[in-house]
N, CA and C of each residue as an Amber inpcrd file, in Angstrom:
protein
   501
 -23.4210000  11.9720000 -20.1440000 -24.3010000  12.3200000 -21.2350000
 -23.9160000  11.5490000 -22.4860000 -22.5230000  11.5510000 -22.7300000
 -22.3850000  10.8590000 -24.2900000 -21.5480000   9.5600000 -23.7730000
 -21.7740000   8.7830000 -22.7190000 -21.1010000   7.6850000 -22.1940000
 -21.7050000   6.0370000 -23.2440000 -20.6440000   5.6630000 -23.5540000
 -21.0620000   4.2230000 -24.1650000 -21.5330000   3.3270000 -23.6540000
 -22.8960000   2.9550000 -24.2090000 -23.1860000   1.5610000 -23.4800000
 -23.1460000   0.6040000 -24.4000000 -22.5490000  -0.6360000 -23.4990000
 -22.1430000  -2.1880000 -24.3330000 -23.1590000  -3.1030000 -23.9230000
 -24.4040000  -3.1530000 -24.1830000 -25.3320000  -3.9420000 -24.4230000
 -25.0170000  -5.5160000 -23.6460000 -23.9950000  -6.1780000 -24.2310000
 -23.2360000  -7.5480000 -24.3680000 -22.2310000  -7.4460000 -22.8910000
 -22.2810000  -6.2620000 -21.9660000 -21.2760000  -6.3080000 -20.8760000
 -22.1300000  -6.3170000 -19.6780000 -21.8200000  -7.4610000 -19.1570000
 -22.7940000  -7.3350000 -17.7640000 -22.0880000  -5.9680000 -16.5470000
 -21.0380000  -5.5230000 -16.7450000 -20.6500000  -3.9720000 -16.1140000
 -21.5870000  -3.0920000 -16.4460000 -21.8410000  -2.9290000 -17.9780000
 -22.5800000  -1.9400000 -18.7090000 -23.7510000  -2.6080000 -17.5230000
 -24.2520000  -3.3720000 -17.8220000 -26.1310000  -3.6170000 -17.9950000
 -26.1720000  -3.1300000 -16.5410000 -25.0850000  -3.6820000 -15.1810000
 -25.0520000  -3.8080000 -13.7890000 -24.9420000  -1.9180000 -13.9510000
 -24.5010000  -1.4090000 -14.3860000 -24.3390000   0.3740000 -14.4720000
 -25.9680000   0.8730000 -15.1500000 -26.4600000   0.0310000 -15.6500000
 -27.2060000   0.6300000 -16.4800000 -28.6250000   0.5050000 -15.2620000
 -28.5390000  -0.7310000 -14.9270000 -29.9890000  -1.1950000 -14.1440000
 -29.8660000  -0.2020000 -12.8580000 -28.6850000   0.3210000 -12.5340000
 -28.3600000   1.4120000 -11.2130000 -28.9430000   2.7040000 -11.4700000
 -28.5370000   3.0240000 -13.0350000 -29.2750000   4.6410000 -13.4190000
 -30.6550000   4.5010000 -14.0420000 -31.5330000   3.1730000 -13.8110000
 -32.6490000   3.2090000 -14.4090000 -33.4040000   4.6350000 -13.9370000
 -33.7630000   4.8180000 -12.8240000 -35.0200000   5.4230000 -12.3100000
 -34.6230000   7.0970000 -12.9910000 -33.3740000   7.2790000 -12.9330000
 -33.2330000   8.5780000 -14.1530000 -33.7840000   8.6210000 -15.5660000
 -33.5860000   7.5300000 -15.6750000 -33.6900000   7.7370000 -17.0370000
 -35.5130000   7.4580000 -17.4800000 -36.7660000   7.4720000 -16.3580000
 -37.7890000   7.3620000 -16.6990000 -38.5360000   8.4580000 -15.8560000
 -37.6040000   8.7680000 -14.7470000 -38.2850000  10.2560000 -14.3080000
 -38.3970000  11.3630000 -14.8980000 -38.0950000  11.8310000 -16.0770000
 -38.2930000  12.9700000 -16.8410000 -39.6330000  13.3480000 -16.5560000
 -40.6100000  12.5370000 -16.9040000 -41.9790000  12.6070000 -16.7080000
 -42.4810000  12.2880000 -15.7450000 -43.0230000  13.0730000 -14.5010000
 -43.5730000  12.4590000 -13.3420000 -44.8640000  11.4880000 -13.3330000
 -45.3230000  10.3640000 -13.0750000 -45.8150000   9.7700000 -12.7890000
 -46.9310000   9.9430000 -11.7660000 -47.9870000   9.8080000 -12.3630000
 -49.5920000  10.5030000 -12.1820000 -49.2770000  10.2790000 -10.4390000
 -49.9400000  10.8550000  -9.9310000 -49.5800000  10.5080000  -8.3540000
 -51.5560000   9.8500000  -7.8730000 -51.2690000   8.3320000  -7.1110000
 -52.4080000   8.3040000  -6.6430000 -52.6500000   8.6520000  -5.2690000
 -54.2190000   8.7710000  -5.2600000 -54.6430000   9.1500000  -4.0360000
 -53.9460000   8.2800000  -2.6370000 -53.9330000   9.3410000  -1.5490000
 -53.5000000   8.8700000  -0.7020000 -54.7570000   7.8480000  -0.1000000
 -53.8690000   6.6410000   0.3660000 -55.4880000   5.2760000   0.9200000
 -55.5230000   6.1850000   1.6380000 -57.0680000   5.9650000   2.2180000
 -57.3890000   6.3290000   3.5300000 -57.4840000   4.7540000   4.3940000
 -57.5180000   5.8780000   6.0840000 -56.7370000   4.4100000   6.7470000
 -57.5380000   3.0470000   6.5630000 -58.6910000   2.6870000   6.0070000
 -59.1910000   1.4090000   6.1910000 -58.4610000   0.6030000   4.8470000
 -57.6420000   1.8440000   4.1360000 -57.5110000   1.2620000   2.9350000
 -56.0120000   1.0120000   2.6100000 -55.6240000   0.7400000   3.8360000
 -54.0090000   0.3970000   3.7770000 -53.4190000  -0.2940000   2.2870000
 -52.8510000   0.5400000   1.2990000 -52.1690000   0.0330000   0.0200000
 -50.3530000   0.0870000   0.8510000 -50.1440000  -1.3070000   0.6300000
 -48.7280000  -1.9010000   0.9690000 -47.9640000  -1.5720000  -1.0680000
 -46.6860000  -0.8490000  -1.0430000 -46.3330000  -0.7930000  -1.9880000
 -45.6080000  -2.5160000  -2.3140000 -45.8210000  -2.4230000  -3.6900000
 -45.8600000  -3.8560000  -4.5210000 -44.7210000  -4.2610000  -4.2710000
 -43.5310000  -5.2670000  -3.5490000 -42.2020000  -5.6010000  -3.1240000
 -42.1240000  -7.1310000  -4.2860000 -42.9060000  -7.6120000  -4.4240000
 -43.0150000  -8.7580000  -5.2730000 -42.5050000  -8.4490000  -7.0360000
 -41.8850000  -9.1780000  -7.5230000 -41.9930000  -9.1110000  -9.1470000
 -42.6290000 -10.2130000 -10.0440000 -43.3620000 -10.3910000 -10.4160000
 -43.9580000 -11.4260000 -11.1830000 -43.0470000 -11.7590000 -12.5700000
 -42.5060000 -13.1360000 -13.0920000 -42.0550000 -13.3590000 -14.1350000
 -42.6320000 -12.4380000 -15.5400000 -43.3690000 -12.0600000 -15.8370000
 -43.8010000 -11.7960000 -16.6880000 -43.3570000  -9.8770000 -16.3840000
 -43.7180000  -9.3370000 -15.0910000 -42.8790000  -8.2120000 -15.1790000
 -41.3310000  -7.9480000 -15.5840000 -40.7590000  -9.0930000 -14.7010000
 -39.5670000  -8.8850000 -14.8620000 -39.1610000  -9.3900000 -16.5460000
 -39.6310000 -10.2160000 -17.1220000 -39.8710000 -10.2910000 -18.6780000
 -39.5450000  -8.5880000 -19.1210000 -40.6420000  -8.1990000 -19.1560000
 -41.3140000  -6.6630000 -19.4930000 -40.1110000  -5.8850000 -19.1800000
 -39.7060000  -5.5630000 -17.9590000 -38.5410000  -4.9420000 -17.5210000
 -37.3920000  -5.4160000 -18.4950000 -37.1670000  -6.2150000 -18.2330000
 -35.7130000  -6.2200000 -19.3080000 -36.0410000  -6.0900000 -20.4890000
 -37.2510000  -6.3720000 -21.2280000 -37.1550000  -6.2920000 -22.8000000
 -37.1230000  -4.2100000 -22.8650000 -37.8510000  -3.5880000 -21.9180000
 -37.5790000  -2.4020000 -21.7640000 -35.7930000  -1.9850000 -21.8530000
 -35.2470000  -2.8080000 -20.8490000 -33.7730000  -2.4740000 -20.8130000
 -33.0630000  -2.3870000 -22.0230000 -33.5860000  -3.4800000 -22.7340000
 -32.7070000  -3.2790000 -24.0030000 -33.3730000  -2.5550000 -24.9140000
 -34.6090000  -2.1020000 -25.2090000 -34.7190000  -1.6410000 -25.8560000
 -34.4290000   0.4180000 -25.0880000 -34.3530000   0.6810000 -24.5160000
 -33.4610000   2.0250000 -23.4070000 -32.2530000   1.6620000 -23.9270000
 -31.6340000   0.6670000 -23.9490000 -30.0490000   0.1810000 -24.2660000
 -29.9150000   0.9040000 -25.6320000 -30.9670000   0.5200000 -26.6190000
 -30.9590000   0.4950000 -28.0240000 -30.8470000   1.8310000 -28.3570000
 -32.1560000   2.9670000 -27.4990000 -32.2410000   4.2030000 -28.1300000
 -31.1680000   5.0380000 -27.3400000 -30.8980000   4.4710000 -26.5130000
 -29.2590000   5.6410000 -25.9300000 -28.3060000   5.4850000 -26.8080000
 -27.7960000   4.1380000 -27.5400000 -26.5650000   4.4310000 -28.4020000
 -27.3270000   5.2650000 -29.4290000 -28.4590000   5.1310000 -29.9560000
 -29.0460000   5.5070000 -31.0200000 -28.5790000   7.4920000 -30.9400000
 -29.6450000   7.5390000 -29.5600000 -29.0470000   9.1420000 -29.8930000
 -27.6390000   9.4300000 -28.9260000 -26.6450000   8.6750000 -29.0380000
 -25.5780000   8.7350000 -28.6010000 -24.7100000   9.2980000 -29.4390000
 -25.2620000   8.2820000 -31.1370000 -24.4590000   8.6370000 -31.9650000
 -25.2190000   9.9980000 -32.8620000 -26.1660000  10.1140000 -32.9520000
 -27.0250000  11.2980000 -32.8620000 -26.1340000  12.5950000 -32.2570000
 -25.8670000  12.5420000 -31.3340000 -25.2860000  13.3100000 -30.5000000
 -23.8720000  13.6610000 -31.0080000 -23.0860000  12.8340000 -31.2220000
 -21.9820000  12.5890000 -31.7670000 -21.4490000  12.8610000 -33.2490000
 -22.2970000  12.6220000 -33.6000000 -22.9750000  13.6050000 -35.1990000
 -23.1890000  15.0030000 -35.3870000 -23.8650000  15.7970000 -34.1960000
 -24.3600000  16.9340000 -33.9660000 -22.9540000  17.6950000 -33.7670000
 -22.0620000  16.9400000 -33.0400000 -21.1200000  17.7850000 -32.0650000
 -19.5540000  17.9040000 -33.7290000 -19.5260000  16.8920000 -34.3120000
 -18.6890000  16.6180000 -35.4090000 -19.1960000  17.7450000 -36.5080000
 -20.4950000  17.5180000 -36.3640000 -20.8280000  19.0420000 -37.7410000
 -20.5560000  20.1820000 -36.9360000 -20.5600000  20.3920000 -36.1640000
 -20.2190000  21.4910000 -35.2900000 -19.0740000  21.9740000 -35.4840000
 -17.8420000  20.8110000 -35.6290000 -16.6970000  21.0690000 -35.4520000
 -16.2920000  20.5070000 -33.8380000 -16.4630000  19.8820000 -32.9910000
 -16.3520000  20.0070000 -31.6160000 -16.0800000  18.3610000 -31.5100000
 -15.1870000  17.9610000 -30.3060000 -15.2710000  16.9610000 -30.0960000
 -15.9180000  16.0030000 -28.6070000 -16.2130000  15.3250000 -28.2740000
 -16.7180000  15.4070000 -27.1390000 -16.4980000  15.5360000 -26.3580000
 -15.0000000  15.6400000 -26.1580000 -14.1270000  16.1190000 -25.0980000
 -14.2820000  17.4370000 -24.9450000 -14.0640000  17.8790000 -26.1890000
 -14.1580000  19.9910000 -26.4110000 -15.5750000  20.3740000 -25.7450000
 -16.6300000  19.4150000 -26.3280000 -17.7320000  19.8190000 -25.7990000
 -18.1450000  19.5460000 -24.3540000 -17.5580000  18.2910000 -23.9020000
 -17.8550000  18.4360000 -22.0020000 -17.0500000  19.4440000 -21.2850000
 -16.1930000  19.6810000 -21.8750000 -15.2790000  21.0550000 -21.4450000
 -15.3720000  21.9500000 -21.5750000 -16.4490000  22.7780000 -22.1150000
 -17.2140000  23.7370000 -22.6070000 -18.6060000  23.7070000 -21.5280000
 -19.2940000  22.3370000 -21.2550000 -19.7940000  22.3660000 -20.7000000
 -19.6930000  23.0460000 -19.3600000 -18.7920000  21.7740000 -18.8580000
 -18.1280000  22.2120000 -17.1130000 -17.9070000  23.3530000 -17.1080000
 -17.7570000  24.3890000 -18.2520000 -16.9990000  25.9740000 -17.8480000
 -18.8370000  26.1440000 -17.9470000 -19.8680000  25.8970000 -18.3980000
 -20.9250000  26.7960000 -17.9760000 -21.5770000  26.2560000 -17.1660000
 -21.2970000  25.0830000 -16.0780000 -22.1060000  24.7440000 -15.1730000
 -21.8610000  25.3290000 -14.0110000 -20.1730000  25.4800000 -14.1250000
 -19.0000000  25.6580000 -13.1250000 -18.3360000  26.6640000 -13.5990000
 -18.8600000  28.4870000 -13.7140000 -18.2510000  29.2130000 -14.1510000
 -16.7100000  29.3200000 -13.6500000 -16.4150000  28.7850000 -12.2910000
 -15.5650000  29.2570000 -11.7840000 -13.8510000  28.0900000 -11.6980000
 -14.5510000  27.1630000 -12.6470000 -13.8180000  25.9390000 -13.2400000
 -12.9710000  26.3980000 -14.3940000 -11.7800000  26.1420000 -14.0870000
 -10.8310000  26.8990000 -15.1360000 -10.5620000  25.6900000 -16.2910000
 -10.3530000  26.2230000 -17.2740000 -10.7440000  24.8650000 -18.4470000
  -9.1730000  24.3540000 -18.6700000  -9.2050000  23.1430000 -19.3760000
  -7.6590000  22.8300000 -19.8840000  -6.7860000  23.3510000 -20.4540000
  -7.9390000  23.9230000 -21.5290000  -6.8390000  24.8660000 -22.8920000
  -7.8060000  25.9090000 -22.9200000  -7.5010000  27.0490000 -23.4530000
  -8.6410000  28.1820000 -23.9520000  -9.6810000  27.9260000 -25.2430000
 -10.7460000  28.6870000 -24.6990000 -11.9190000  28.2080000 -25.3620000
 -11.9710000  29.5320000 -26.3140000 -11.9430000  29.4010000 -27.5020000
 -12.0170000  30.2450000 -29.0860000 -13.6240000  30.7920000 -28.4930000
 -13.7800000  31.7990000 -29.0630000 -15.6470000  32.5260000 -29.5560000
 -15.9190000  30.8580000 -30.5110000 -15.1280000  30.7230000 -31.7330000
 -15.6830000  30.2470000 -32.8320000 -15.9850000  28.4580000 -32.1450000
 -15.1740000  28.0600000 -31.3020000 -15.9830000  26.7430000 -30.4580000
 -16.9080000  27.5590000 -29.6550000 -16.8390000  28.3790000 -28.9110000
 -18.2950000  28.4390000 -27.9050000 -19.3360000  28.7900000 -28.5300000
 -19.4630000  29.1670000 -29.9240000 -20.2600000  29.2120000 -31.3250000
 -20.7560000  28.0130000 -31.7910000 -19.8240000  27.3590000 -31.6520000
 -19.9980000  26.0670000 -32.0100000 -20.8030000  25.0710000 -30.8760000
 -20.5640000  25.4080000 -29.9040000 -21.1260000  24.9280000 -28.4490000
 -22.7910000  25.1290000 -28.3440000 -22.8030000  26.5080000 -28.5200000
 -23.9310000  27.0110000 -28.1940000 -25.2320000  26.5380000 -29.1820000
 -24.3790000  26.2110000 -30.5830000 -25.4280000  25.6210000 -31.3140000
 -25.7900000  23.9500000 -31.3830000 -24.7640000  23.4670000 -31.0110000
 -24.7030000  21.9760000 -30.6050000 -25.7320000  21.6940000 -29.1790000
 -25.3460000  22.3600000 -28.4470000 -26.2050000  22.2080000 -26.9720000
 -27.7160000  22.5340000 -27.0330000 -28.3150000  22.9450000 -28.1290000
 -29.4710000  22.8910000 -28.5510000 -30.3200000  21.8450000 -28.9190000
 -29.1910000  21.1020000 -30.0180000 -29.5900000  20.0280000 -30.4440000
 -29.5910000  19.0900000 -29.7690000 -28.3100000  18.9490000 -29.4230000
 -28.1430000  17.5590000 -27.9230000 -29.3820000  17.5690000 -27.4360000
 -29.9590000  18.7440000 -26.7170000 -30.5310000  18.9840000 -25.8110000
 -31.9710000  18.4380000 -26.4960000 -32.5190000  18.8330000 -27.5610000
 -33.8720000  18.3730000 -28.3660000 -33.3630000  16.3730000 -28.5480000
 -31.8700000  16.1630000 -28.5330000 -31.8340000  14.6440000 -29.1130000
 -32.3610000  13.7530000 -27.7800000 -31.5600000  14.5030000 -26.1970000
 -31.8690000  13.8140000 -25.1640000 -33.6560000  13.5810000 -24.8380000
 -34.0910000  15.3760000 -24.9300000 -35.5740000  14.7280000 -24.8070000
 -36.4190000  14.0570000 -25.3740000 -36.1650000  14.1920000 -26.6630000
 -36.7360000  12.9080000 -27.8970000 -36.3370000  11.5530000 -27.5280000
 -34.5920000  11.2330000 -26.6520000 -34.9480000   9.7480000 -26.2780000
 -35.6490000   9.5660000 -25.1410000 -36.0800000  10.6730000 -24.2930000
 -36.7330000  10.5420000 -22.5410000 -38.2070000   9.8200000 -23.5790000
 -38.7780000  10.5680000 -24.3740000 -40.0530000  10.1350000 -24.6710000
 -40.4470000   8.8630000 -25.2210000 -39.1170000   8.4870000 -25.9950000
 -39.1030000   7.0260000 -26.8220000 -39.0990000   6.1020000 -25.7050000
 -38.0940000   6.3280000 -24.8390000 -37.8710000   5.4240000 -23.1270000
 -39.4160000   5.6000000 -22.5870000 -39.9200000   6.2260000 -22.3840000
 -41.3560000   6.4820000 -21.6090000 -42.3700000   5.5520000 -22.2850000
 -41.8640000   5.4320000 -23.7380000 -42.6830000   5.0400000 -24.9480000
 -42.7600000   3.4890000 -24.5090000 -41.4220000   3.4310000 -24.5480000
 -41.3460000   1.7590000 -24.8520000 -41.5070000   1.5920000 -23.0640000
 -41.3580000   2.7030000 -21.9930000 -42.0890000   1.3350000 -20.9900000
 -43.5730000   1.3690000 -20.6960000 -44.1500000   1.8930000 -21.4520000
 -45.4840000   1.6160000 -21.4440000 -46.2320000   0.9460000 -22.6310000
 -45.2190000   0.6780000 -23.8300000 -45.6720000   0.3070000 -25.2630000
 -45.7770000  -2.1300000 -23.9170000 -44.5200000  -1.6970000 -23.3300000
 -44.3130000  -3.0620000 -22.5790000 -45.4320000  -3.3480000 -21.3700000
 -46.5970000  -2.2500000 -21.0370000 -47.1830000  -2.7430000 -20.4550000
 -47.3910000  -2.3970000 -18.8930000 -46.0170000  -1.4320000 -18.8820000
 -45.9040000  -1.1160000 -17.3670000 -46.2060000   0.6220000 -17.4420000
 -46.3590000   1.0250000 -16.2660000 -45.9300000   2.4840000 -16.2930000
 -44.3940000   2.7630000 -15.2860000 -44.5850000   3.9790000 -15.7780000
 -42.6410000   4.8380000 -15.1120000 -42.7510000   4.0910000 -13.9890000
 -43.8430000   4.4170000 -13.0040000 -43.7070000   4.5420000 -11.4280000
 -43.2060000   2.9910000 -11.1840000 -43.9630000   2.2270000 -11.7360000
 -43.8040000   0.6530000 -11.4970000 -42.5710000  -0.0030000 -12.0210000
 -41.7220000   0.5790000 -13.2560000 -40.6740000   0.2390000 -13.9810000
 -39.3180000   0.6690000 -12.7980000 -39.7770000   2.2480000 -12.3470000
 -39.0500000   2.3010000 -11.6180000 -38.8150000   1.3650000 -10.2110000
 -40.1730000   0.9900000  -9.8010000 -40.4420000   0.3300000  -8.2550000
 -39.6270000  -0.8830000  -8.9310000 -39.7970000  -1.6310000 -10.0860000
 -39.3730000  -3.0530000 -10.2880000 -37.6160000  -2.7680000 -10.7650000
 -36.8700000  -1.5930000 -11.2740000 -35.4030000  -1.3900000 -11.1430000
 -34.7600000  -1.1210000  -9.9460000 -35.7620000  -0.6330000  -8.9860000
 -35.2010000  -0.5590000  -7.4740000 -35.1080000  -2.1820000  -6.4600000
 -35.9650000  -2.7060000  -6.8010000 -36.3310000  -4.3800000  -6.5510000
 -34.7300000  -4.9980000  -7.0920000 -35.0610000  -4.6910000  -8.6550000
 -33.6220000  -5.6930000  -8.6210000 -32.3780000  -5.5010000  -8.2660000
 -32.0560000  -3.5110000  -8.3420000 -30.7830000  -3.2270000  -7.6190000
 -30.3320000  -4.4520000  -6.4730000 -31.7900000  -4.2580000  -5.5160000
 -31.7720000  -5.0400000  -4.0940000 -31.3160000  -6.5180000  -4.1050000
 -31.8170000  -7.0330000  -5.0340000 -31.8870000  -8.5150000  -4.9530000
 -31.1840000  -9.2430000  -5.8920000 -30.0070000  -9.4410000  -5.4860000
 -28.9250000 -10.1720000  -6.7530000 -29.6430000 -11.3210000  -7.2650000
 -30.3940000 -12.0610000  -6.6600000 -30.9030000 -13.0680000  -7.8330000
 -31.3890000 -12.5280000  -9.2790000 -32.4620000 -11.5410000  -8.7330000
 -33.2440000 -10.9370000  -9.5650000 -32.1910000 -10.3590000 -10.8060000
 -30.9860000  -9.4450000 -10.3740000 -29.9720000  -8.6760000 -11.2040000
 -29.5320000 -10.0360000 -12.0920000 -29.4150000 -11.0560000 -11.5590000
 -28.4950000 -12.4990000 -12.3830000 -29.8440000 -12.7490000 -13.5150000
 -30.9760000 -12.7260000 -13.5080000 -32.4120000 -13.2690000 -14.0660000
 -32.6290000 -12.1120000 -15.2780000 -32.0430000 -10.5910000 -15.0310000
 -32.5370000  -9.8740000 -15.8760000 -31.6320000  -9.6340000 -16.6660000
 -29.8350000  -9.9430000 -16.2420000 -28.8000000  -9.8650000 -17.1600000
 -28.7670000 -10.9830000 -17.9620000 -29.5850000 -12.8780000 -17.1420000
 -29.5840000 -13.7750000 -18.5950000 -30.8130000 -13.7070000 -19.5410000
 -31.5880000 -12.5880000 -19.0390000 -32.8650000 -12.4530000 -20.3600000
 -32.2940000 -11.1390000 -20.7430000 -31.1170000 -11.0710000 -20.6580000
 -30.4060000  -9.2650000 -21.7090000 -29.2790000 -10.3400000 -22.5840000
 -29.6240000 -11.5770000 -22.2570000 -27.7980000 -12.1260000 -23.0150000
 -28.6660000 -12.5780000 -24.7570000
């Protein structure tokens, strides 16, 4: 959730192009009709230069609004009082009641928790919509952004083509 991304690190971008399809499924993607059989639709395996263009200028700009509400986030958790450590550890004890924590957790941090995890929570979906924003402000929709981040996982040329139009 509050993990750094380095824009400028082909690790980052190679981590980043792996968790694409999360980060645009928030919103499901209109579903089309099923062909009927004379109307055999083969899903799109091809990328056209100009998609894969589109795709990466998407990447970085997803790159841009995750640090954005990263530090958003990071802001939220500091007025709080909490650090992000305090706060993923706070977390894991309410995902994983049965996860015993490092150190003991005060009322006045899980006070602090409870009002932070609100906000986080309004900062993450405000960037799902900006991400949704910008891959359709680029021309594509989710379903296809996603079909064309699954393409390049596959095809190392493609991964080498979209990390030198991210340099």
């Amino acid at each position: 959730m509050l993990k750094q991304i380095l824009a400028s690190s082909s690790v980052a971008t190679l981590m980043l192009l792996t968790g694409l399809p999360s980060y645009a499924q928030e919103a499901p993607a209109p579903q089309a009709p099923t062909p009927s059989p004379d109307m055999q639709a083969a899903p799109q395996t091809e990328v056209s230069p100009e998609d894969l263009q589109r795709f990466a200028s998407v990447i970085q700009q997803i790159q841009s609004i995750q640090q954005e509400s990263q530090a958003e986030a990071v802001g939220v958790l500091e007025s709080e009082g909490l650090s992000p450590q305090q706060f993923n550890a706070i977390l894991e004890t309410q995902r994983n009641p049965e996860a015993q924590p490092a150190t003991d957790i005060s009322q006045d941090e899980l006070q602090s928790f409870e009002q932070a995890i609100t906000q986080v929570a309004d900062i993450q979906q405000q960037a799902q919509v900006r991400m949704q924003a910008a891959v359709e402000q680029e021309g594509l929709d989710v379903q296809r952004f996603n079909q064309i981040g699954a393409i390049v996982r596959e095809d190392p040329a493609l991964m080498q083509q979209v990390q030198q139009m991210l340099q």
